[in-house]
N, C-alpha and C positions, 0 to 999 in steps of 0.2 A: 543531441544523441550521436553517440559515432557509430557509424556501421563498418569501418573497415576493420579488420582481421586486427589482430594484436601481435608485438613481435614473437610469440611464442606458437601463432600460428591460428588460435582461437576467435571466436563470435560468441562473447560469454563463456558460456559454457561446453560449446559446440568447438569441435574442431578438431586442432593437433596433429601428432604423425605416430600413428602407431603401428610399427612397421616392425617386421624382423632387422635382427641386425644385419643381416645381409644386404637389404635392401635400402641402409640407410647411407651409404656413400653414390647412392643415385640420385636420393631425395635431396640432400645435403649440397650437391653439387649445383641444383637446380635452383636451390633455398637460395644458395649466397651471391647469385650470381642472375635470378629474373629480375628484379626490378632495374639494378645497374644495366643488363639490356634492355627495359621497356624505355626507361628514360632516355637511353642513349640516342641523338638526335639521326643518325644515318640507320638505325634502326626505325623509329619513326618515319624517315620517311621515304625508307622502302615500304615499312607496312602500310602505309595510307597510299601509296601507291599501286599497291596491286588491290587494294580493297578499290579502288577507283579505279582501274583501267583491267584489273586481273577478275574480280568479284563483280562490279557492277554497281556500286554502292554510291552516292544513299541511293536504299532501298525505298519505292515509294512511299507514302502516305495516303491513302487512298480514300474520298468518301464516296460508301456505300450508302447509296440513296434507297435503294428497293430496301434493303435488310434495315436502314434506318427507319422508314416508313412503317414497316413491320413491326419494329420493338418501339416505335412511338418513342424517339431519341437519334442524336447525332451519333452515328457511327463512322467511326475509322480504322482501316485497317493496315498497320503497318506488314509491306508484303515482303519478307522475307522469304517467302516462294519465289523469289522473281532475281534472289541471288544467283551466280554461276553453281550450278549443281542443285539447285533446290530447296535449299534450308538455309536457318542461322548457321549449321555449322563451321561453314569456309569461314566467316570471320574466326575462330579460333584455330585453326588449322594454319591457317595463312600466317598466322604471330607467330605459334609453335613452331611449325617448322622453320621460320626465320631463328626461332631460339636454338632449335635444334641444329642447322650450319654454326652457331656462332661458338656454340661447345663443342663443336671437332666431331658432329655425331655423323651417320651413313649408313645407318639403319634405325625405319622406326618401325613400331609397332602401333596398335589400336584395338579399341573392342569395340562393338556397335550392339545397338538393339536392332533398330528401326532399319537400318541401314546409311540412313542419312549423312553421319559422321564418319562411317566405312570407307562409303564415297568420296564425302571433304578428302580425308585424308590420303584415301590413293590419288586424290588429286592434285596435292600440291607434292606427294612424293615425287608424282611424271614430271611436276612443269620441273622439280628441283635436283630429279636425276638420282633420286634415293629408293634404297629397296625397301619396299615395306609388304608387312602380315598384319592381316586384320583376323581378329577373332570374334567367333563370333558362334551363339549358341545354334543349335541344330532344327532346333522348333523356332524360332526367325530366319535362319535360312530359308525355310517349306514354307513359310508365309511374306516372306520379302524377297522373291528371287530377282526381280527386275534390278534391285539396289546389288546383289551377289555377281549378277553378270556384267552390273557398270563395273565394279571394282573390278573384277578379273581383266576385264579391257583395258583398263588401265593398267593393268601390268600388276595390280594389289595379289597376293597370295593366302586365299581366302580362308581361315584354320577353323572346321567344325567343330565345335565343345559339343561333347553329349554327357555329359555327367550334370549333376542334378536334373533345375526345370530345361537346362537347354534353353537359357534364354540370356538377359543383360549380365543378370548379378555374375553367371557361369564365365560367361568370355573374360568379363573383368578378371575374375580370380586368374584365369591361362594367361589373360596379359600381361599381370604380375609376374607371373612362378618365369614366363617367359623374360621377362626385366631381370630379376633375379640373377639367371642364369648367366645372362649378356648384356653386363654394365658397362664395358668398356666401351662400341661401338653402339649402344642401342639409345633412343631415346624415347620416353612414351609418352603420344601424345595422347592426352587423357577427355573425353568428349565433352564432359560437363563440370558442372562444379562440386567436383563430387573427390573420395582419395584423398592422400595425406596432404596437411603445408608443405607447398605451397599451391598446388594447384585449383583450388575452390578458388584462393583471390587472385591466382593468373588468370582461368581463363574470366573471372569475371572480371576483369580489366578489360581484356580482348573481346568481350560480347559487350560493354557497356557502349558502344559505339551506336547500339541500335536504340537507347533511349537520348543519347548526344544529338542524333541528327531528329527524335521527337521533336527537341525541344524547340528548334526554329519551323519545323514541319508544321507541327500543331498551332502554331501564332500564324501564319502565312494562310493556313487553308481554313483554321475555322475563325480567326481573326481572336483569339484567346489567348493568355498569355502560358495557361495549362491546361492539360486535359482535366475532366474531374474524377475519373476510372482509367485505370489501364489493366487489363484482363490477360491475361497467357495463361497455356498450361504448364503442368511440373511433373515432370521426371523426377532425374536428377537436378533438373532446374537449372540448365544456362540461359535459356530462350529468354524466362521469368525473367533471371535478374537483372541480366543485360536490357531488357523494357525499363524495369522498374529501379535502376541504378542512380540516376540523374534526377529523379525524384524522393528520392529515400528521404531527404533535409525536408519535405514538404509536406506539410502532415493536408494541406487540401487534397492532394491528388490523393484518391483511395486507390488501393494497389489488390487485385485478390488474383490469386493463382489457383490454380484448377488443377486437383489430380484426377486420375482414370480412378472410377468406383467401380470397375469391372461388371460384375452381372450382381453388385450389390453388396452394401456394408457386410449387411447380415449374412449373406451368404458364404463367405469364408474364401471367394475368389474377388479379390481387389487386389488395387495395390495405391489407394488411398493413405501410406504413412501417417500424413497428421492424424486422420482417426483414431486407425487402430494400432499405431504405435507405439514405442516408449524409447528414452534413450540407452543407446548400447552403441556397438563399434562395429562397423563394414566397411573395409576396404580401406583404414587406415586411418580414419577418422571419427569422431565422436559424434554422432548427431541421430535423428529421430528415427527409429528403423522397426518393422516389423518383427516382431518375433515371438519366440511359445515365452510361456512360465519358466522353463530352465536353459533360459538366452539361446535359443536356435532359432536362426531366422527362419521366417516364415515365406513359401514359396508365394511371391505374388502373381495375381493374373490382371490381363486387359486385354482388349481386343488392339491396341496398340503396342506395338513392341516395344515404340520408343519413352513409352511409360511405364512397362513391364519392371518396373524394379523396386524392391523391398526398402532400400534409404530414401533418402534426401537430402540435397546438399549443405554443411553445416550451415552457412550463411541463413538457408531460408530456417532449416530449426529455429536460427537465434529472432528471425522475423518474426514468427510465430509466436513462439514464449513471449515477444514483449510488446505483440497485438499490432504490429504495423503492419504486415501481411493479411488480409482476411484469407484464408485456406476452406476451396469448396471444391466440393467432389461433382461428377456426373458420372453416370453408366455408360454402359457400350451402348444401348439401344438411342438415348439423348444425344449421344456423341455422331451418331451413324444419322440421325434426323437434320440434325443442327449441320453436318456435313452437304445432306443433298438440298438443304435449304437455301445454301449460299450459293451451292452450285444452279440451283434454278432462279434463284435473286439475280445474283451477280455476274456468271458468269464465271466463276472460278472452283474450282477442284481443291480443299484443303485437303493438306494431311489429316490422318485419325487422329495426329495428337491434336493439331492445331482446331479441330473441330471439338475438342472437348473445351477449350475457351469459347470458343462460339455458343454452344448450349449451356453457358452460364448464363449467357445473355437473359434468358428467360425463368430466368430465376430472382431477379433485379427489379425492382419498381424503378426505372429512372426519370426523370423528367425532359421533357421535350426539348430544353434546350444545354442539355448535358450533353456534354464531350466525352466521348467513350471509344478508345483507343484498343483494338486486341489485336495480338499479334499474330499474324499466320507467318508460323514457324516453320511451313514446310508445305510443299505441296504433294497433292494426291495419287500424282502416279504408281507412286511405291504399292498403294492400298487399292488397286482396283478389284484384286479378288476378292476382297471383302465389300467392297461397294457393288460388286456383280451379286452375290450372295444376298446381300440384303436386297437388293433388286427383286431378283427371283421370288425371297420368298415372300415379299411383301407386293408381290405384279405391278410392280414398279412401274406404269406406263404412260400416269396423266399427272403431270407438277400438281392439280388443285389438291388431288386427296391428300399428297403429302404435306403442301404449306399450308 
């Protein structure tokens, strides 16, 4: 089975660039011209250089013995919290803008949900001496300020969208119209794998590093030659594929990606895609998106910003459709449990996304000597008014009630 893009941009059925014509001598430029810099060797190895010496990489591989104990199974947790800035997202930030000097660019742009990628980005703009805007919706601003004042310290110029829900899907659209306007100078770095070809298989090149360095990880520490599960959550889904990249050839590893089910399927706030999906076109590309009866996307919810979005990146649609991907949801309330669990297990603080991988956990019969691999995509700081909150109302005061 081939999982890589096809030259016309596609995963099956999924994919494409369906762009204004305005928009198309930006994409175009980027089309003929990423792979000739991925491969180029002085490219190479500036980017494995700053991910080692700039990023902090590899990122460990960790076995959690109390959370293992607990789900009666080996667990590991690849800590992508423990990169420079806090997430997977500097591994693509860190390619990009290397692409971005190498086309003559000097100004980028970005959208973020979460903040996480806001971040990455104003940060390799300071180390690379570039101006950048970040956009970013109005209702993840008021719930992610701690990521809104990293970026501004960095020198990022932070651009409120209030139109629609004021959240991912909104910034993305102002990132665009802003590309649009400033093709010459501008380049956009795109967060996830999501938007027109080429960007779904660039940055999933540039994220696949995080299941490259699994694969000697997982033999070293659990003395296996593979995991037998790798868990993440999905957005847009870079975190996902970059785990699950290096294994895709491997039908023993089973692969499930975890979206936000909000305050529940039924309930009409999610942002579960595969569910309540169907295919239609967002933000340039073909793949599985929420939306009404007469194609108007559908506003999604989570209690995570950085899941907060209506698509999904066409790669995982093409996962999905041809059952390589298992696709499970969890709530905000699983998501918020499975969060303070690790943190009284293990000692660690995850993101809200990355705690929605966690609370798949208990939804699994594994067995006791299975390799189970999930990614923490990001850590918790961002999300502490929401963990204060749940605190509160749940008198959050003794670990037993809650494990």
């Amino acid at each position: 089975m081939n999982y890589n893009v096809d030259e016309r941009g596609y995963y099956g059925e999924f994919g494409g660039a369906f762009i204004p014509e305005m928009m198309y001598p930006n994409v175009k430029e980027l089309a003929d011209n990423y792979l000739k810099i991925l491969n180029d060797k002085k490219f190479k190895d500036e980017f494995h250089s700053l991910l080692k010496h700039y990023v902090g990489r590899p990122s460990p591989l960790f076995f959690a013995s109390r959370l293992s104990s607990f789900h009666n199974t080996k667990i590991f947790l690849k800590r992508e919290d423990l990169n420079h800035t806090g997430a997977h997202k500097i591994n693509n930030t860190v390619g990009q803008i290397l692409i971005a000097k190498r086309l003559g660019k000097s100004r980028i742009i970005a959208e973020t949900g979460a903040g996480q990628h806001g971040v990455a980005t104003a940060t390799v703009c300071a180390l690379m001496g570039m101006k950048c805007i970040v956009f970013m919706g109005q209702a993840d601003i008021e719930r992610q300020s701690p990521n809104v004042l990293r970026m501004k310290m960095l020198g990022a110029e932070v651009v409120a969208v209030t139109s629609g829900n004021k959240t991912l899907k909104d910034a993305t659209n102002e990132a665009i119209r802003d590309w649009i306007s400033n093709p010459v100078d501008t380049y956009y770095i795109i967060g996830s794998v999501v938007g027109p070809h080429p960007y779904p298989d660039l940055v999933t090149r540039l994220q696949s590093v995080i299941s490259e360095e699994m694969k000697f990880q997982v033999k070293e520490l659990s003395g296996k030659e593979n995991p037998d599960y790798i868990i993440a959550c999905v957005g847009g889904g870079s975190n996902a594929i970059g785990s699950f990249y290096h294994y895709l050839n491997n039908k023993h590893v089973k692969l499930i990606a975890v979206e936000a089910g909000g305050k529940g399927i039924e309930s009409g706030e999610t942002a579960a895609t595969m569910v309540t999906g169907r295919p239609g076109i967002i933000h340039g590309s073909r793949t599985m998106l929420m939306q009404t009866d007469d194609g108007q996307i559908t506003e999604p919810y989570s209690i995570s910003a950085g899941l907060d979005y209506p698509g999904i990146g066409p790669i995982h649609s093409y996962l999905h459709k041809i059952k390589r991907v298992i696709f499970d949801n969890v709530n905000d309330d699983e998501a918020l449990e499975a969060a303070f669990r690790l943190t009284r297990l293990e000692g660690i603080v995850p993101a809200l996304e990355s705690a929605h991988a966690l609370a798949c956990l208990g939804k699994y019969q594994f067995h006791k000597e299975d390799v189970v691999v999930v990614t923490i995509s990001g850590r918790g700081d961002k999300d502490m008014a929401a963990y204060i909150k749940y605190m509160e109302r749940n008198s959050f005061d003794k670990s037993e009630k809650t494990i």
